[in-house]
C-alpha positions in Angstrom: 19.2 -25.6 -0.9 16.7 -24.9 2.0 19.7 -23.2 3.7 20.1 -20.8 0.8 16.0 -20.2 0.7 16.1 -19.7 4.6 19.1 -17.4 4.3 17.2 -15.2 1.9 14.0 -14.9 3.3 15.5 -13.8 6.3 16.4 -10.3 4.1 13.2 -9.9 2.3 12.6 -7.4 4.9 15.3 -5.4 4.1 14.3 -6.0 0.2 10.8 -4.3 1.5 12.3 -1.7 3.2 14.1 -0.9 -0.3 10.9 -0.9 -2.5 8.9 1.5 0.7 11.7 3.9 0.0 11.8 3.7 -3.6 8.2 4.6 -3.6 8.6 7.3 -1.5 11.5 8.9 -3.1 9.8 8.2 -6.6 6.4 10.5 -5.1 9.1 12.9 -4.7 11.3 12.7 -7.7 8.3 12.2 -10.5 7.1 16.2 -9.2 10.1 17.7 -9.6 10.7 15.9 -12.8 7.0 17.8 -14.1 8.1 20.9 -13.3 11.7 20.9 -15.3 9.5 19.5 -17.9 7.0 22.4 -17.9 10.3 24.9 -17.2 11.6 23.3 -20.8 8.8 23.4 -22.8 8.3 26.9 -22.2 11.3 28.1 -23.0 11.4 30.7 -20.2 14.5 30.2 -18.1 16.1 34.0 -18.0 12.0 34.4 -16.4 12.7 31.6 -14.0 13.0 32.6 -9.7 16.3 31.3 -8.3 14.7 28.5 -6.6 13.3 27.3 -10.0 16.5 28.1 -11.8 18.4 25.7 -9.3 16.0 23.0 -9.7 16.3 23.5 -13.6 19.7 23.1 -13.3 20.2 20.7 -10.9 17.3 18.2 -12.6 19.2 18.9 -16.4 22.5 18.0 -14.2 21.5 14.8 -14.0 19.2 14.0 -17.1 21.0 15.9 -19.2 23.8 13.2 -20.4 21.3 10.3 -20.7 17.9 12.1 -22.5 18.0 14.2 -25.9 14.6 15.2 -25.4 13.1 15.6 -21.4 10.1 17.3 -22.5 9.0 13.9 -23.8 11.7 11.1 -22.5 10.6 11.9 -18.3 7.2 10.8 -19.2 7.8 7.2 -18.7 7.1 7.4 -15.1 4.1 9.7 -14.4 1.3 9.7 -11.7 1.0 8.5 -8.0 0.6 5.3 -6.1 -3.5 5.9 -6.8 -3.1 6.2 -10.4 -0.4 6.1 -13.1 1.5 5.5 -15.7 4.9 3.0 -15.9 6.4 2.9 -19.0 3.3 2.7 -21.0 2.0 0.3 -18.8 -1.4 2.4 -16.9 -2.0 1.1 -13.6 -4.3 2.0 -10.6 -5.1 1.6 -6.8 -8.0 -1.0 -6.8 -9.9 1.2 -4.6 -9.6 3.9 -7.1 -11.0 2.0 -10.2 -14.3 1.0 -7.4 -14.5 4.6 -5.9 -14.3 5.8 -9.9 -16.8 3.1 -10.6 -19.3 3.9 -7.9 -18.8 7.4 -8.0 -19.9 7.6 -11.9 -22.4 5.2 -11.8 -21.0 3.9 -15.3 -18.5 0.7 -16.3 -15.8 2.5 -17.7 -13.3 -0.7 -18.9 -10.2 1.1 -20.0 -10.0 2.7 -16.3 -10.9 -0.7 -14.9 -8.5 -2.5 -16.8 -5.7 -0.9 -14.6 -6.4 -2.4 -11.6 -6.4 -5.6 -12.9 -3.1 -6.3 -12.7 -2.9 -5.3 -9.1 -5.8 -7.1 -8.2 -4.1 -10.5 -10.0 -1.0 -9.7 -7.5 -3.5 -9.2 -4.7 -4.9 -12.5 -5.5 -1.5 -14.3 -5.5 0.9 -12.4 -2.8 -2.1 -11.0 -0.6 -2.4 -7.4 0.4 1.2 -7.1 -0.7 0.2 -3.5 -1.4 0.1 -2.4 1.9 3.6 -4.0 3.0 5.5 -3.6 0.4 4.4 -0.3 -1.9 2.1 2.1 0.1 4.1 5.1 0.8 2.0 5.3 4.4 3.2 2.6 5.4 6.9 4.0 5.1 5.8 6.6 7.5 4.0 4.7 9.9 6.3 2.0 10.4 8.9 5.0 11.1 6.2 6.3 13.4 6.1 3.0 15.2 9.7 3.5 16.0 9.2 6.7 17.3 6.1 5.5 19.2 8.7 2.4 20.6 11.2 5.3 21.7 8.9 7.4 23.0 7.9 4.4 25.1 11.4 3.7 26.6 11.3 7.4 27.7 9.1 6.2 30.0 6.0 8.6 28.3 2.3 6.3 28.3 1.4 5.4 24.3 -1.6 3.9 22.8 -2.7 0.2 23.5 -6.5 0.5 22.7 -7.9 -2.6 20.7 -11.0 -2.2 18.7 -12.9 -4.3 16.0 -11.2 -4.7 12.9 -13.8 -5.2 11.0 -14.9 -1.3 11.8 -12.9 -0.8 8.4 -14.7 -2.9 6.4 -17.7 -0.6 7.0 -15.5 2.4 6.4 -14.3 1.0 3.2 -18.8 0.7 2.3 -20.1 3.8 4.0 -17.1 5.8 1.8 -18.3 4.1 -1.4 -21.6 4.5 -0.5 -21.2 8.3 0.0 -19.1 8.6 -3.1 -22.4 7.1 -5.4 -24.3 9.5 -3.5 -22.1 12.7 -4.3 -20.5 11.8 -7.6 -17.0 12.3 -6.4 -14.4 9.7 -5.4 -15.0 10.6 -1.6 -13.1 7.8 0.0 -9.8 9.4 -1.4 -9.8 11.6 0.7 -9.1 8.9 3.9 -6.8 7.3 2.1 -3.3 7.9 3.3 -1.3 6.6 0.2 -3.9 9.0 -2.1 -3.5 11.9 0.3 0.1 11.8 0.4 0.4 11.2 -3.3 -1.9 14.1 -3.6 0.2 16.3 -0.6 3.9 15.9 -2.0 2.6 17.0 -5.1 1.1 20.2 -3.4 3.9 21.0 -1.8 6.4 20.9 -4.8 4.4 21.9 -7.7 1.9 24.5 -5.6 4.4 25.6 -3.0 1.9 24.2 0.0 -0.2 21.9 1.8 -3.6 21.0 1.7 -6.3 19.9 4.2 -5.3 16.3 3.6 -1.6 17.0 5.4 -3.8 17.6 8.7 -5.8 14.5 8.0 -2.8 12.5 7.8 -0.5 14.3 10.7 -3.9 12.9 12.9 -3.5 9.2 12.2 -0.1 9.4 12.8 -1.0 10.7 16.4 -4.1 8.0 16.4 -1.5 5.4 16.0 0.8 7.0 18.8 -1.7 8.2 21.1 -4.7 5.9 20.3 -3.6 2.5 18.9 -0.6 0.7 17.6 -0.6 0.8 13.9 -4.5 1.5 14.1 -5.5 3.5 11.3 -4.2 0.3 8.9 -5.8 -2.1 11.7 -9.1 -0.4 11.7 -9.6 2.5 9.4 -8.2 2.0 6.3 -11.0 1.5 3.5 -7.9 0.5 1.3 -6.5 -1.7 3.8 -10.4 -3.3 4.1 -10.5 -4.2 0.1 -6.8 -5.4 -0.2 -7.6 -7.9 2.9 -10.7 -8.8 1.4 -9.4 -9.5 -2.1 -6.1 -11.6 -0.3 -7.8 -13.5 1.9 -7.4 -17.0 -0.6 -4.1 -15.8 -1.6 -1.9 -18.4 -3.0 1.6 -17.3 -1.3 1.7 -17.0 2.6 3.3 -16.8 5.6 3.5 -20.8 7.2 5.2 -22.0 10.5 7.1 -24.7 10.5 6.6 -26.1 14.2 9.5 -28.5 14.5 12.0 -25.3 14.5 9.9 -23.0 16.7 10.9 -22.6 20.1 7.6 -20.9 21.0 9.5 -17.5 21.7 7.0 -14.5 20.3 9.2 -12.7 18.8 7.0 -12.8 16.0 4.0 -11.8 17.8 5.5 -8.9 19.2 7.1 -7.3 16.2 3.7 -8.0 14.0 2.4 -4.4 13.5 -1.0 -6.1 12.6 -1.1 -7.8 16.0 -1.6 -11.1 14.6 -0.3 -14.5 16.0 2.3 -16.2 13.9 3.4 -17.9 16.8 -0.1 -20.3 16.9 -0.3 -20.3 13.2 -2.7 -17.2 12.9 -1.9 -15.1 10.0 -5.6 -15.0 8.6 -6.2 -12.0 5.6 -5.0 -9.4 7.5 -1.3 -10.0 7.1 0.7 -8.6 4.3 3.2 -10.7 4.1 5.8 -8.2 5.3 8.3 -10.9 6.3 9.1 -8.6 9.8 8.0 -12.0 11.9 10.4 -14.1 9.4 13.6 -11.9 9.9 13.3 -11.8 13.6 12.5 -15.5 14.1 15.9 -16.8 15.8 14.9 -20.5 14.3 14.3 -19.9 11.1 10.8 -21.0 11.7 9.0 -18.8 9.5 9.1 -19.5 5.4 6.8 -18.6 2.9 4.5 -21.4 1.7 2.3 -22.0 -1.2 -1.6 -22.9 0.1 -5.0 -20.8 -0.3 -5.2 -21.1 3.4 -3.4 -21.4 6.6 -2.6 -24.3 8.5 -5.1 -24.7 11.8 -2.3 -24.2 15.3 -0.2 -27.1 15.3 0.5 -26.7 18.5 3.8 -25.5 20.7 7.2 -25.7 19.0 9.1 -28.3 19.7 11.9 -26.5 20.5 10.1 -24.6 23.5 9.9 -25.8 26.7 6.0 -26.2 26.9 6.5 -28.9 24.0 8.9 -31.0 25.8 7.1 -30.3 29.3 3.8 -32.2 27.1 6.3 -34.6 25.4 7.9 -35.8 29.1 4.2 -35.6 30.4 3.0 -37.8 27.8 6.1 -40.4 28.2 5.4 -40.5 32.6 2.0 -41.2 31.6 2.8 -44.1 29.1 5.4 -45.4 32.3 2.6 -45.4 34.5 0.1 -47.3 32.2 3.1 -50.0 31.9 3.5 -50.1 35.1 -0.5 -50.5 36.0 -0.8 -52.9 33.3 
């Protein structure tokens, strides 16, 4: 049974890789779906540019055997990441129900009723959000390939460390500043709201906006600057989804009598935490990259509110037995004092 579980968790990775492109494509797909629907209810086509009579085409191509009526039926799945709608259900980005909350001054329950189910999650799985779902992430963990490559060419890339907690202030100066100007300010450094907000320029408008730039510059931050460091130190979403996982129920747990203390967890972390001395802490996001590279199967999933305290080397690495053999000379000697 623990063979099976073991065998599985070793592909949750690849599980998470599937949901980070889903998203993606979805940001993509949900657009182009608006725009057939608006082409439809207008009734228009013979006014339609090539370009928008291909997409008409090529979206009632696919829809066209399965719905009777797209105007209405491709409104299951609307919205972004930030906010939207799934099949009646309403949900929204945590961040955005606070940022709403303190940018209006004013309680508004129906709005703040969609976050709670993500904030329930949060509580459970951690800032799953962040490993698993945000469509940044997608592009920065492609980014940190690039940045590995770039690397091997022998060309210098950012190693700078810096306080992670610098986000946490981020995450209350942009809340603050959003009370103080009435709109949701912190939106716009939010990389899974910009590049909801972006895609949908680009397909529905034809363009970019400003927040393309913003987003093109912590992609060179994380290459040029810091590893991953926008998420590490930056990110006022990042910030609340660490702060409201930080008791979460489902975590990351070594068990030491497999490890053989070989940091291949430590290096792959993009969060530069240290799985292989029991430090997850609230930062991780349970992306189960340290689980599918352990060569021991040393790394499960555990239910606790908190992680275990360093439980020392792994008994399959050398510094273990080293202590274990030093231990046993130690306990010869004593005999042989005695």
């Amino acid at each position: 049974m623990k063979q099976h579980l073991t065998f599985w968790m070793r592909h949750l990775n690849k599980l998470r890789w599937l949901s980070l492109v889903t998203v993606f494509s979805m940001l993509i797909i949900i657009p182009v779906l608006g725009l057939y629907q608006t082409y439809v209810a207008a009734h228009a086509y013979d006014l339609l540019t090539p370009g928008e009579k291909r997409l008409y085409d090529t979206v009632e191509f696919f829809t066209g055997p399965v719905l009777n009526d797209p105007e209405n039926d491709l409104d299951a799945i609307k919205g972004t990441t930030w906010s939207g709608t799934f099949f009646g259900l309403k949900l929204s980005d945590p961040l955005a129900v606070l940022g709403q909350t303190a940018a209006g001054f004013e309680v508004y329950w129906p709005f703040i009723l969609t976050g709670l189910i993500p904030i329930l999650l949060t509580v459970i799985l951690g800032r799953f959000f962040c490993g698993w779902i945000c469509p940044a992430t997608f592009l920065y963990e492609l980014n940190t390939n690039l940045g590995a490559w770039i690397h091997k060419a022998g060309i210098p890339i950012g190693q700078r460390h810096f306080d992670r907690r610098i986000k946490y202030l981020v995450l209350i100066v942009g809340l603050v500043l959003s009370a103080l100007t009435g709109s949701v300010l912190v939106a716009a450094i939010y990389p899974p709201a910009i590049i909801g907000r972006e895609i949908y320029y680009a397909i529905a408008l034809g363009g970019f906006g400003a927040g393309a730039v913003f987003f093109v510059l912590t992609l060179l931050f994380d290459l040029l600057v810091s590893r991953r460091g926008f998420c590490r130190y930056l990110c006022p979403g990042g910030a609340l989804y660490s702060l409201l996982g930080r008791y979460r129920l489902l975590r990351i747990k070594r068990e030491v009598t497999q490890c053989n203390d070989c940091a291949k967890c430590n290096a792959i972390c993009e969060f530069e935490l240290d799985p292989m001395k029991d430090g997850f802490g609230q930062e991780c996001n349970n992306c189960t990259a340290c689980i599918a590279i352990c060569p021991t199967d040393a790394l499960l999933f555990n239910i606790d509110y908190k992680d275990v305290p360093y439980q020392g080397p792994g008994h399959l690495g050398h510094k273990y037995r080293e202590n274990q053999l030093e231990s046993l000379n130690k306990e010869v000697q004593q005999i042989y004092e005695a």
